[in-house]
C-alpha positions as CSV (number, residue, x, y, z in Angstrom):
1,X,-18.3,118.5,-90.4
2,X,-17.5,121.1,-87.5
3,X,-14.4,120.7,-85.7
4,X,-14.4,119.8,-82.1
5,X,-12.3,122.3,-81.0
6,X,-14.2,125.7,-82.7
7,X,-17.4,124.4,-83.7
8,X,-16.7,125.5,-87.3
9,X,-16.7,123.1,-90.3
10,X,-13.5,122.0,-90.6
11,X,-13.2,122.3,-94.6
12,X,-10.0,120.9,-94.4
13,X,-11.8,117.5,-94.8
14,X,-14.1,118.6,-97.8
15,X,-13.5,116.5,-100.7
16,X,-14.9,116.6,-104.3
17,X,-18.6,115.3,-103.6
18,X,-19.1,118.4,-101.0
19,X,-17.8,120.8,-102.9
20,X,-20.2,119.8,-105.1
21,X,-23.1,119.6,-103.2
22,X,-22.5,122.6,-101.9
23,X,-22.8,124.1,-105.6
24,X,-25.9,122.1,-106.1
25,X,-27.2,124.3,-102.9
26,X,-26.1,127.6,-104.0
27,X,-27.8,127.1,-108.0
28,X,-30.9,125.6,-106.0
29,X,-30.7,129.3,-104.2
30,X,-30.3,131.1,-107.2
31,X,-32.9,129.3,-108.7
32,X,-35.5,130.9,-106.0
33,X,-34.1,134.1,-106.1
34,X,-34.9,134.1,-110.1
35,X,-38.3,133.1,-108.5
36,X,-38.8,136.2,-106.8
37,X,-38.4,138.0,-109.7
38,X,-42.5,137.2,-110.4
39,X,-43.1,138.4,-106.9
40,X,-44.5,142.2,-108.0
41,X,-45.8,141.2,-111.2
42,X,-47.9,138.8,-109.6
43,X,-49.1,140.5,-106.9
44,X,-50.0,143.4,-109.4
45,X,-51.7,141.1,-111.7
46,X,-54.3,139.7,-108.9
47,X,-54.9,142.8,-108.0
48,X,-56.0,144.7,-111.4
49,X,-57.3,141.2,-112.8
50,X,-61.1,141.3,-113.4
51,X,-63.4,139.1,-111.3
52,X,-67.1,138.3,-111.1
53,X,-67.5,140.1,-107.6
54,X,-65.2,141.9,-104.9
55,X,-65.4,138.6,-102.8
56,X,-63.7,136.7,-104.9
57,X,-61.7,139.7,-106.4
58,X,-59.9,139.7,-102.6
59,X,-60.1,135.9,-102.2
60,X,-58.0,135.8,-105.5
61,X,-55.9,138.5,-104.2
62,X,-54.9,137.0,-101.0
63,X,-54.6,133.4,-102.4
64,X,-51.8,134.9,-104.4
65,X,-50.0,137.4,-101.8
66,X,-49.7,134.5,-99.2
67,X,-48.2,132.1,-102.1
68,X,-45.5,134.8,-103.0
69,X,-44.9,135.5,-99.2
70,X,-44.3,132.0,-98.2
71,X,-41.7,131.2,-101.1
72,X,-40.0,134.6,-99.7
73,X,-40.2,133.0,-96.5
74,X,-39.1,129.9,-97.8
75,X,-36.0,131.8,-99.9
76,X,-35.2,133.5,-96.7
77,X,-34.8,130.3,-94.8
78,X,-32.9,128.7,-97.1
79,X,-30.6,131.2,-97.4
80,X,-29.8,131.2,-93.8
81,X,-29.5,127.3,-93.4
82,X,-26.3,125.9,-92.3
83,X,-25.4,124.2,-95.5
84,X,-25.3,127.4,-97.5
85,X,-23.5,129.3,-94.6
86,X,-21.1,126.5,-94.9
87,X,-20.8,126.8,-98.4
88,X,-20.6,130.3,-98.8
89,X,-17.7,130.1,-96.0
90,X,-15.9,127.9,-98.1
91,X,-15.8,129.8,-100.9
92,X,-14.3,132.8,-98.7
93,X,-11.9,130.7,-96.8
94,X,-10.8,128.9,-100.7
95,X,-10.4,132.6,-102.2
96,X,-8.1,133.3,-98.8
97,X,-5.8,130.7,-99.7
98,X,-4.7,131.9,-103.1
99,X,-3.8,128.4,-104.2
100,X,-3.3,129.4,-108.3
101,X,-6.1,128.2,-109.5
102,X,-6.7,131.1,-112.6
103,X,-9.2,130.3,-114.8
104,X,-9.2,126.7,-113.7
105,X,-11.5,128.5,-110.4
106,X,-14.0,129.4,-112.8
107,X,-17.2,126.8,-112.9
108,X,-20.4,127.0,-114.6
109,X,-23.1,128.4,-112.6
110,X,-25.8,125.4,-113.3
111,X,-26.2,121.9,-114.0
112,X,-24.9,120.9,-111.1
113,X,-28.3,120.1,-109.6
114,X,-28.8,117.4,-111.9
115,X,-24.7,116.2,-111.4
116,X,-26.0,115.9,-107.7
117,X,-29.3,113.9,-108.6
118,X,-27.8,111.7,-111.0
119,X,-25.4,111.0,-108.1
120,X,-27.9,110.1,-105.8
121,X,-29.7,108.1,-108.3
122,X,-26.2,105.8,-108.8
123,X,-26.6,107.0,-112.6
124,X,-23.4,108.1,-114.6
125,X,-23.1,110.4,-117.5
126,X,-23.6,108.4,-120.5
127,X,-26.1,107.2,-122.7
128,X,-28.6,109.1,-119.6
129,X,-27.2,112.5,-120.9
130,X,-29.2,112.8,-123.9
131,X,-32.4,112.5,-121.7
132,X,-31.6,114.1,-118.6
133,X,-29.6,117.3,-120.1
134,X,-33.3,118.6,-121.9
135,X,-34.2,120.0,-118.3
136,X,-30.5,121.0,-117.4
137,X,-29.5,124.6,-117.1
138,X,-26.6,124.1,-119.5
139,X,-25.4,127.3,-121.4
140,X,-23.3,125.5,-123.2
141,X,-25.0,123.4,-125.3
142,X,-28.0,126.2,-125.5
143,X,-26.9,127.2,-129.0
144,X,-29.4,128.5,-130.2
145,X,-30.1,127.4,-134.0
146,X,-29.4,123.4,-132.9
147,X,-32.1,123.6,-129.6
148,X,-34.7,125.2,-132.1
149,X,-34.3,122.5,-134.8
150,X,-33.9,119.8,-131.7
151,X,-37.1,121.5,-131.1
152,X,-38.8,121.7,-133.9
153,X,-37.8,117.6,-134.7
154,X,-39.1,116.7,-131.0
155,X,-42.1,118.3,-131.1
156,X,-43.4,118.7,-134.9
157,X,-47.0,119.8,-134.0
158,X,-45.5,123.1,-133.0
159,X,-45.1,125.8,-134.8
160,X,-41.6,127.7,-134.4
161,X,-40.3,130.7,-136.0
162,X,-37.0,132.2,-135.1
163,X,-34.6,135.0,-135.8
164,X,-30.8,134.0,-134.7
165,X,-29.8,137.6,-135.1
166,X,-32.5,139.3,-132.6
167,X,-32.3,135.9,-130.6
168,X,-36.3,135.9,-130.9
169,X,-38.4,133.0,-131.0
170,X,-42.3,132.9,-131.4
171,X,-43.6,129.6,-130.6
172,X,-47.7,128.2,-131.2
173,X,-48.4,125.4,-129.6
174,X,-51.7,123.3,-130.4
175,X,-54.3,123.2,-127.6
176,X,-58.1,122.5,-127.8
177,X,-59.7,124.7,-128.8
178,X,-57.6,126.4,-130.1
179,X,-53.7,127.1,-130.3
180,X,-51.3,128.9,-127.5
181,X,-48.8,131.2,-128.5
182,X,-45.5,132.1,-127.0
183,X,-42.4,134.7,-127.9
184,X,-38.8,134.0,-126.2
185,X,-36.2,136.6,-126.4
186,X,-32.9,136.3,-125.1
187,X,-31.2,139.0,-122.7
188,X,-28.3,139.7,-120.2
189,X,-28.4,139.8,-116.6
190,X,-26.4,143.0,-115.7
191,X,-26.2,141.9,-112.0
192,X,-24.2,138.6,-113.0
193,X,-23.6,139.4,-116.6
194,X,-25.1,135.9,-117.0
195,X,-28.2,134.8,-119.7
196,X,-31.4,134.5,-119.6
197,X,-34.4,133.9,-121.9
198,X,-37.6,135.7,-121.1
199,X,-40.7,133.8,-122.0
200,X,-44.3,135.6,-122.6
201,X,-47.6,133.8,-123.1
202,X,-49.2,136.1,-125.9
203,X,-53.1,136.8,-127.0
204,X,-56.1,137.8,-124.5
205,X,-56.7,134.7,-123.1
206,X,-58.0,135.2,-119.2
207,X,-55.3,132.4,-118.2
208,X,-52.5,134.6,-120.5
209,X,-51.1,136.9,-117.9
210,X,-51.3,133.8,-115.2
211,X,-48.9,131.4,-117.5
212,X,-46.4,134.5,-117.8
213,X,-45.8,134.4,-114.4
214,X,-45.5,131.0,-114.2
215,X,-43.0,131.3,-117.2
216,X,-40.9,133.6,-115.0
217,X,-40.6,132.2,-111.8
218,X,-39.3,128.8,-113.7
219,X,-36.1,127.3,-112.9
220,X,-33.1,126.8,-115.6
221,X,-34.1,130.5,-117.0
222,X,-30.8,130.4,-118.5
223,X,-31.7,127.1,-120.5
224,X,-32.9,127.8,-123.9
225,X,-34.3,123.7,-124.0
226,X,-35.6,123.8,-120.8
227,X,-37.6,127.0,-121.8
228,X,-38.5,125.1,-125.0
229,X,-39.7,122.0,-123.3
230,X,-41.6,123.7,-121.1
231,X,-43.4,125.5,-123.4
232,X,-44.0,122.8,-125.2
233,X,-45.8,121.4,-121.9
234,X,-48.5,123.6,-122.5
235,X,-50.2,121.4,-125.0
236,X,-52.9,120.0,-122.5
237,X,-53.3,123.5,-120.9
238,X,-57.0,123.6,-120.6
239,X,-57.5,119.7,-119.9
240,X,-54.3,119.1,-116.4
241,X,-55.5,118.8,-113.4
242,X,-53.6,120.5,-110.7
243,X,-50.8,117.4,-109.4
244,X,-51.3,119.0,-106.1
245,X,-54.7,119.8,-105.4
246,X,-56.3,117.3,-107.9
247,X,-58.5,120.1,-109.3
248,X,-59.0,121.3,-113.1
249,X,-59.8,124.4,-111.8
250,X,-59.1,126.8,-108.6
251,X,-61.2,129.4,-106.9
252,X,-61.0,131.6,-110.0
253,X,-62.1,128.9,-112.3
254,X,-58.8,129.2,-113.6
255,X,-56.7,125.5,-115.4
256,X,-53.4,125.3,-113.9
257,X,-50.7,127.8,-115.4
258,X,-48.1,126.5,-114.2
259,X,-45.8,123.4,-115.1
260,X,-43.0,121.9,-113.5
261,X,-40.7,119.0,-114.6
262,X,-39.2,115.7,-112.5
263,X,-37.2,112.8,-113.5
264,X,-38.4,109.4,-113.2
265,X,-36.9,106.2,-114.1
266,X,-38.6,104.2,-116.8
267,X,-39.0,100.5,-116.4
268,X,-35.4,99.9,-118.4
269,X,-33.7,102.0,-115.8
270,X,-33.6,105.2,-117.3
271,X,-34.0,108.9,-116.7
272,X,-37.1,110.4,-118.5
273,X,-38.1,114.2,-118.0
274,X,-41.9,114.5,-117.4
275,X,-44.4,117.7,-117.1
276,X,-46.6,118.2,-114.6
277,X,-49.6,120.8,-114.2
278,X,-49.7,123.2,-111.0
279,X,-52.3,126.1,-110.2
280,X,-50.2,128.9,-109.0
281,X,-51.4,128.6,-105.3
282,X,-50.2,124.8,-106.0
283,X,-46.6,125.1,-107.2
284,X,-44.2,123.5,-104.4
C-alpha cells in the first residue's frame, strides 16, 4: 500500500502475510533465473541437432530461440514489476533500520511458495505436509540417504544406485520400450554459496539431450525429492501427450521432454502432487 503523501509503499503497515508473499515473489524470481541457465545450452542444442532437411532444421531452430526469448522477456518483466520493487525495497529499508535481529534475519531461500499456496488454499501444515513437501524446495529435509530410500520405497520399479560420499546418484527408470537412465550429482552455487543438484538424461536417445534441458530449467533445483520425483515422471515418456498443445509429438516428431508438477485437491480434501508432460515450445 503506497502512502498518500509520497506515493511509496508505506511498509510501516506490512505485516507477517506480506512479508511473506513478498518472499514467495522473490524465490518465484529466482526460480526463472535458474531457468535461464538452459538458455545457451538449448539454443546450441537446436542448432547442432540433426534433422531430416534444413527446413525443418531452421523451423526447429527458431521454435526453440523464440521459447528461450520470451521466458527472458517474461524474467525481465517480472523482475521489474511493482511487487518485487516493493519487495526488494523492503528488504533495503529493513536492513536500514538495524533492529538486532542476528541470525534470527536469516530465512530459508525456498518453500515459501508452497507456505503462500497452502495459504491461499485455507490448508494448514499438518497431516498435508507429508504430501505437499515432495515438490517443496526444502534443503532441510534433502538429506540425502533418507530421500533416496523415500525414493526407492515410493517408486520400487526404479532402479537407484547412490554414493553418499561423491553425492552421485544414477537413476533407471522403466519406460516402453525400453528403460531411461539418469545420473544426479550434487554441487555448490559459488554465486550464492547455495545447492543444487544437476540432473542428466544419459544414453543416445534422439529425445536425451531434449530432457537435459528440461531437467535444468526445473524449478526446486535445490530439492533433492523434487529432482527425484521428477525423474521419476519420466516413466510414460514416449506415451504423454503435450498438456498444452494436446499433441504426442511436435514439429520434430519429438514426445514431450519436459514435465512439470501442480497440486490438486483430491476428493477427501487433500493436496496431491501430479506430473504433467510439456514439449519444450509448450512449457508455461
Amino acid at each position: 500500500m503506497a502512502s498518500a503523501e509520497t506515493g511509496q509503499p508505506d511498509f510501516s503497515r506490512w505485516e507477517e502475510d506480506q512479508c511473506k508473499a513478498g518472499l514467495a515473489r522473490l524465490e518465484d524470481l529466482q526460480d526463472k533465473l535458474e531457468g535461464l541457465r538452459s538458455t545457451i545450452p538449448s539454443i546450441i542444442g537446436a542448432l547442432v541437432a540433426s534433422r531430416a532437411n534444413p527446413q525443418e532444421h531452421f523451423r526447429q531452430f527458431k521454435d526453440v530461440t523464440e521459447t528461450q526469448y520470451s521466458q527472458l522477456i517474461h524474467f525481465r518483466a517480472t523482475w521489474q514489476s511493482e511487487p518485487i520493487s516493493e519487495a526488494l525495497e523492503y528488504a533495503v529499508q529493513s536492513g536500514k533500520r538495524d533492529l538486532g535481529l542476528g541470525n534470527g534475519a536469516v530465512l530459508p531461500k525456498s518453500g515459501w511458495i508452497e507456505e503462500k499456496e497452502q495459504s491461499n488454499q485455507g490448508g494448514t501444515k499438518g497431516e498435508d505436509d507429508s504430501t505437499s513437501s515432495k515438490g517443496a524446495g526444502n534443503q532441510e529435509t534433502d538429506d540425502m540417504t533418507s530421500v533416496v530410500e523415500g525414493f526407492k520405497h515410493e517408486h520400487a520399479q526404479c532402479q537407484v544406485e547412490s554414493d553418499p560420499q561423491t553425492q552421485k546418484i544414477q537413476v533407471s527408470v522403466p519406460t516402453p520400450p525400453g528403460p531411461i537412465t539418469f545420473a544426479i550429482k550434487k554441487y555448490e552455487q559459488l554465486q550464492n554459496g547455495g545447492l543444487k543438484w544437476d540432473a542428466e538424461c544419459l544414453g543416445t536417445m534422439k529425445l536425451s539431450p531434449a530432457i537435459t534441458r528440461c531437467l535444468a530449467s526445473r524449478p526446486h533445483a535445490d530439492s533433492l525429492r523434487y529432482t527425484l520425483e521428477m525423474i521419476a515422471a519420466y516413466k510414460d515418456a514416449r506415451q504423454a501427450p503435450c498438456m498444452a498443445c494436446g499433441s504426442l509429438l511436435d514439429k520434430a516428431a519429438q514426445t514431450p521432454p519436459a514435465r512439470r508438477s501442480k497440486t490438486i485437491k483430491t476428493e477427501d480434501g487433500k493436496s496431491q502432487e501430479v506430473w504433467e508432460a510439456f514439449h519444450e515450445g509448450c512449457i508455461p
